[in-house]
Residue, then its C-alpha position, 0 to 999 in steps of 0.5 A: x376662171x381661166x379660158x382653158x376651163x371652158x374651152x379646151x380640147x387639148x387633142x385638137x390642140x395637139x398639132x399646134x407645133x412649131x411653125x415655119x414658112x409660108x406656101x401656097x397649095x396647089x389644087x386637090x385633084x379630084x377625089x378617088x379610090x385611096x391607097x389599099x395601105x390607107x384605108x385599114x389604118x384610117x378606119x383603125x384609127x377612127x374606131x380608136x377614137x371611138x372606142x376611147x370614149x367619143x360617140x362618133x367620129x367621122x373623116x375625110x382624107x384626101x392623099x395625092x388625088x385620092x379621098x377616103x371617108x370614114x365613120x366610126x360610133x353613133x350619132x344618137x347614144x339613145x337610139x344607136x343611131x349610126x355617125x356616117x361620114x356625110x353628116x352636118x357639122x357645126x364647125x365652130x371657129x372654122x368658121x373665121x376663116x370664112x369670115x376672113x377671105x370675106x374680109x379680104x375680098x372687100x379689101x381687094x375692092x378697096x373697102x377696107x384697109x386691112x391697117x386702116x383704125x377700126x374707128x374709120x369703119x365702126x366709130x360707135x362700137x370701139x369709140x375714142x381712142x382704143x378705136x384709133x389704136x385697134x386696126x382691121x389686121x389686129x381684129x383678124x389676128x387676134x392682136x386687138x387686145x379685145x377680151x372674149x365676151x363668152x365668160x360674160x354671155x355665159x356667166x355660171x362658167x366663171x363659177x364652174x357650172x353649165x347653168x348658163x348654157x341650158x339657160x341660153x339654149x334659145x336666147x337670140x343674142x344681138x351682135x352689138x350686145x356680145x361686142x359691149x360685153x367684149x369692150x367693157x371686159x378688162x384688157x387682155x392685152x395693149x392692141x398691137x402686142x404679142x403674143x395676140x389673145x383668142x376673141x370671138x368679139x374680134x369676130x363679131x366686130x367683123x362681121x359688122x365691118x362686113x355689114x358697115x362697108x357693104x351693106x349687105x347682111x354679113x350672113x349673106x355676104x360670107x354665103x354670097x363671096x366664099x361658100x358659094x364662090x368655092x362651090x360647097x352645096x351642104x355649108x352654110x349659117x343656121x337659120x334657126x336652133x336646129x341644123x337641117x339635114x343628116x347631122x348628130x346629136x352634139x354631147x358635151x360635158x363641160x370637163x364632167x361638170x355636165x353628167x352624163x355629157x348632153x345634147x346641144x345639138x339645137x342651140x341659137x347659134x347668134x351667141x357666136x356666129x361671126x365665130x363659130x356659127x357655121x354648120x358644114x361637112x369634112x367634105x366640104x370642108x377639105x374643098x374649101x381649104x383646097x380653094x382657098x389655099x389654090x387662089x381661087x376665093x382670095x387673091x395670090x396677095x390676100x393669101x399671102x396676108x392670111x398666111x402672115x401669122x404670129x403668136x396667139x394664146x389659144x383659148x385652151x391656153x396653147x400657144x398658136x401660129x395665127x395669121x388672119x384667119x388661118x392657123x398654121x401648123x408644122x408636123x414631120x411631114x410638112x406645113x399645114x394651114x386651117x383652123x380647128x373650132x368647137x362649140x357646145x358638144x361638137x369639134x372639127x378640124x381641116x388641114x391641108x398641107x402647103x402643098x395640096x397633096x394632105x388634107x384632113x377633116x375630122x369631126x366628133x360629136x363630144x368635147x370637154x372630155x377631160x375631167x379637172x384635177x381638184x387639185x389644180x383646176x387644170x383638165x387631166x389627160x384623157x385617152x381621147x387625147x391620144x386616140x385622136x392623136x393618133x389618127x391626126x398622124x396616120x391621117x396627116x403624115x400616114x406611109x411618108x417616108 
């Protein structure tokens, strides 16, 4: 089965467009009163999207020192449980950019070398000689040539059914266990090679590399250098199947495999959480990316690295513009740089513009909208698609001349 069956989310996917240049943000002044122009066209937005067919949808736009939140549908279809926009997220593959300013943080110490072979670090799990070919970078860049272990953690996708995800709801999986599942998968590509090929096992890989060099958890040390380090207060990794604090229920359904869509909002994060395991808020996330992007978590060097990106194919099948960690993205109105990530019922995107002067948090509580052609197995076209779309560009490049 081809990646883009399990995975995609061809809106967020959207802004993936053609790449150029490399900046760095400046700092996002405080957050105040928005436009009087912005907000009605924002919240606009955010209720087509809901009206388009997602639950709930909720934002945070920061304009030139100004900031709008917004919210739009429910948080529980049983209930009518109204989304609002402070609510928890799991954030998906978010979260690797928070594994790589962890990573490059332990390479401003000297502990790893960023073109060092992994066998150096990790001997026993990529033994012989793919360890001597594989380096750190190619782990961040998704260069490694490592397959994802999710359609061997999760084998009914390969046969089309979502049996696998109820069955694992609360399997405790073990780092070890997803990277031999990566390793013994066939290739993806010659380590080094371009156009890179998404993995979640470059992630777990990692966050072992993390543990190997310092000691320390890898949980603990992401938390430690980068959550605490840019001052967030509601971001962090789940301790169990449950996400505390005010969130929604997360709707998937599996391109309608799974219908009506269910509730995955418990689920045992360990079988992707150097990935996507993360739970945050658009706030904090439009934080974080303003920090790191400001050189306050990284080093002005290390971003520079980060934002060195090449050719990846996305699990959706796309093509990106992949650095380590961060994706970069081109619009009308100027580069952006973030990452966007899902994971079993939920989908969140940040960006902010090279300058500091844009950035956009966006989640929502359904994913794997899109119905396959029986004839091509390929997702159709949904209306959710341009909705979000469409508020990605208000958001992003709204009242630009």
């Amino acid at each position: 089965m081809k990646n883009r069956l399990m995975w995609t989310a061809a809106s967020l996917a959207a802004l993936a467009l053609t790449a150029t240049g490399t900046a760095t943000a400046t700092p996002a002044p405080a957050p105040a009163t928005p436009p009087a122009a912005t907000a009605p066209a924002l919240r606009t937005a955010l209720d087509e999207v809901h009206r388009a067919g997602v639950p709930g949808v909720f934002a945070e736009v920061r304009r030139d020192g100004r900031t709008w939140r917004g919210a739009s549908g429910v948080a529980d279809l049983a209930t009518g449980r109204p989304v609002t926009p402070g609510m928890r997220q799991r954030i998906g593959s978010v979260t690797k950019t928070f594994v790589a300013a962890a990573v490059m943080r332990q390479v401003e110490r000297g502990r790893i070398d960023l073109d060092a072979p992994v066998a150096r670090y990790l001997p026993d799990l990529v033994p012989g000689e793919r360890g001597r070919r594989i380096t750190v970078r190619m782990l961040l860049n998704h260069t490694s040539g490592i397959p994802d272990y999710i359609p061997y953690a999760f084998p009914s996708l390969q046969r089309l059914s979502p049996e696998s995800i109820d069955a694992q709801r609360f399997r405790h999986f073990e780092p070890r266990e997803l990277i031999e599942l990566g390793l013994a998968a066939p290739p993806a590509a010659e380590p080094g090679t371009t156009p890179g090929v998404y993995s979640n096992t470059n992630s777990e890989l990692l966050g072992q590399l993390l543990e190997r060099v310092t000691g320390t958890p890898a949980v603990d040390l992401v938390t430690r250098d980068v959550i605490h380090r840019a001052g967030l207060r509601h971001t962090a990794f789940p301790t169990g199947p449950r996400v505390k604090g005010p969130h929604s229920r997360m709707y998937e359904s599996l391109h309608g495999l799974i219908d009506p869509a269910r509730d995955y909002s418990v689920y045992d994060m360990s079988w992707v959480m150097m990935g996507a395991g993360m739970v945050s808020t658009t706030a904090d996330l439009d934080r974080f990316y303003a920090e790191l992007l400001a050189g306050r978590i990284v080093s002005p060097a290390s971003l520079a690295e980060m934002q060195r990106t090449v050719p990846v194919v996305a699990l959706d099948g796309s093509m990106i513009e992949y650095g380590l960690g961060l994706h970069r993205v081109t619009t009308d109105c100027g580069t952006f740089w973030g990452h966007d990530g899902t994971v079993w019922g939920a989908g969140t995107i940040s960006l902010t513009r090279a300058d500091g002067r844009r950035q956009m948090s966006v989640a929502v509580n359904l994913m794997r909208w899109n119905a396959l052609d029986p004839a091509t197995g390929e997702p159709r076209h949904h209306p959710i698609d341009d909705a979000l779309k469409a508020l990605y560009d208000k958001a992003l490049c709204g009242n630009e001349p």
